[in-house]
C-alpha positions, 0 to 999 in steps of 0.5 A: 707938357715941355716933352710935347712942345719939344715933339711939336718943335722938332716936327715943324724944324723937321719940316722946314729943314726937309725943303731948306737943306736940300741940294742946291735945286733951284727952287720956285717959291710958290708952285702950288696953291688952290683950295682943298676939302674932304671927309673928316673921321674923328674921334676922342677915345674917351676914358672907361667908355667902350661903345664910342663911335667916330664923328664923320664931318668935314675939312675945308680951306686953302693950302700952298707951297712954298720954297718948292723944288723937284724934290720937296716943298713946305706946304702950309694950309689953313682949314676948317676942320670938325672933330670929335665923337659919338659915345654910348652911356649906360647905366643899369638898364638906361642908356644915354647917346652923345655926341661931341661936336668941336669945330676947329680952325687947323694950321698945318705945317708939313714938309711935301716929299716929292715922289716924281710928278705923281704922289708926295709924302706929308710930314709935320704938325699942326695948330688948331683953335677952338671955334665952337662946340656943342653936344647933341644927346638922345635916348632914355634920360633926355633928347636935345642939344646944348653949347659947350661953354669954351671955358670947360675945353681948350681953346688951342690944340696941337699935334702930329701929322703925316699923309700921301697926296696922289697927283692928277694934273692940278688935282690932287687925292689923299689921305692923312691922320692927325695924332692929337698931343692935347687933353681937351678938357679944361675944366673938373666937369669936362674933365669928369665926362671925357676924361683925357681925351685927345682928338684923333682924325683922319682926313680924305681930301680933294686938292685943285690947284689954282695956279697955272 
C-alpha cells in the first residue's frame, strides 16, 4: 500500500513539475476552461471469472488549465464518471448475469504536453469518490436490481493515468485510459464475489472551451 501512495505521489509531483520547470516562457494562468463529456468502457477483471464483459457508460464534468505556456499546462477536471462490469456466472448447466454498476466523482490531475497548437499528451493521476452503486442480474436463478451498501466497497479510489487530446479550434477530441491502483472490495462478501478487482476505464471524450 505505501508503494501505491508512492506511485500516485510521483505521478501528480511529475505533473506539477512538467508545467512549473519549464524554460522561462511566460506563462498565462488560465488559458483553458469549458466542460468536457464522452463515452466510458470500464471493467473489473475480476478473479476466476472468464466470460466478463465491460460496462459502457459515461463521463461528464468540467476541466481547466492552469500555469499554461506554449509547451505544457496543468490540467485539473472534475467528472462524473461510471465504472464497472457486466460478468457471466455459471454453475453446472445455471448460468446467472451481473452486472456492476459504480458511479464515481473523478479528480484528475494531468500535465498537458503541448504538441503546437494541435494535439497535447495527458499524464498524471486521478482520485475518485464513491457516489453509489448497484448491481442489476438476470438469468436462470433470479432477474432484478439491488443497492450495494457503500460498506462492502471503497469509498475512495486512485490511480494512473494517460491520453491524447486533438485540437479543433475551442473543441477538443480524445482519448485516455485510466489504471486503477485500489482493490474495490472492503468487505469478506464483497471480497468473496469480485475478488481483487481494480477499475479499468477507457475514456472518449469531447472538450468545449468556454473561454475566448
Amino acid at each position: 500500500m505505501k508503494m501505491k501512495y508512492k506511485i500516485v505521489s510521483a505521478l501528480f509531483g511529475m505533473a506539477l513539475i512538467a508545467v512549473c520547470s519549464m524554460e522561462r516562457a511566460e506563462a498565462q494562468t488560465i488559458k483553458r476552461a469549458g466542460i468536457k463529456g464522452g463515452l466510458n468502457v470500464s471493467n473489473l477483471y475480476i478473479d476466476d471469472i472468464h466470460d466478463e464483459d465491460a460496462r459502457i457508460g459515461t463521463n461528464l464534468g468540467f476541466y481547466g488549465q492552469v500555469l499554461s505556456n506554449d509547451a505544457a499546462a496543468l490540467q485539473l477536471e472534475l467528472l462524473y464518471s461510471t465504472k464497472g462490469a457486466e460478468a457471466m456466472y455459471t454453475a453446472g448447466t445455471l448460468s446467472q448475469k451481473v452486472k456492476y454498476n459504480l458511479n464515481y466523482i473523478d479528480l484528475p490531475v494531468l500535465a498537458a504536453l503541448k504538441l503546437g497548437k494541435s494535439a497535447e499528451i495527458h499524464l498524471g493521476g486521478y482520485a475518485s469518490y464513491l457516489l453509489n452503486a448497484n448491481i442489476s442480474y438476470s438469468g436462470d436463478l433470479a432477474n432484478g436490481t439491488d443497492e450495494v451498501d457503500k460498506d462492502h466497497l471503497k469509498s475512495y479510489d486512485y490511480g494512473l493515468s494517460g491520453g491524447v487530446g486533438f485540437n479543433f479550434g475551442a473543441v477538443q477530441v480524445g482519448g485516455r485510459y485510466n489504471y486503477g491502483l485500489v482493490k474495490i472490495a472492503d468487505s469478506d462478501g464483497a471480497r468473496a464475489v469480485i475478488g481483487d478487482s481494480k477499475n479499468s476505464n477507457a475514456q472518449l471524450y469531447i472538450a468545449f472551451n468556454l473561454l475566448k
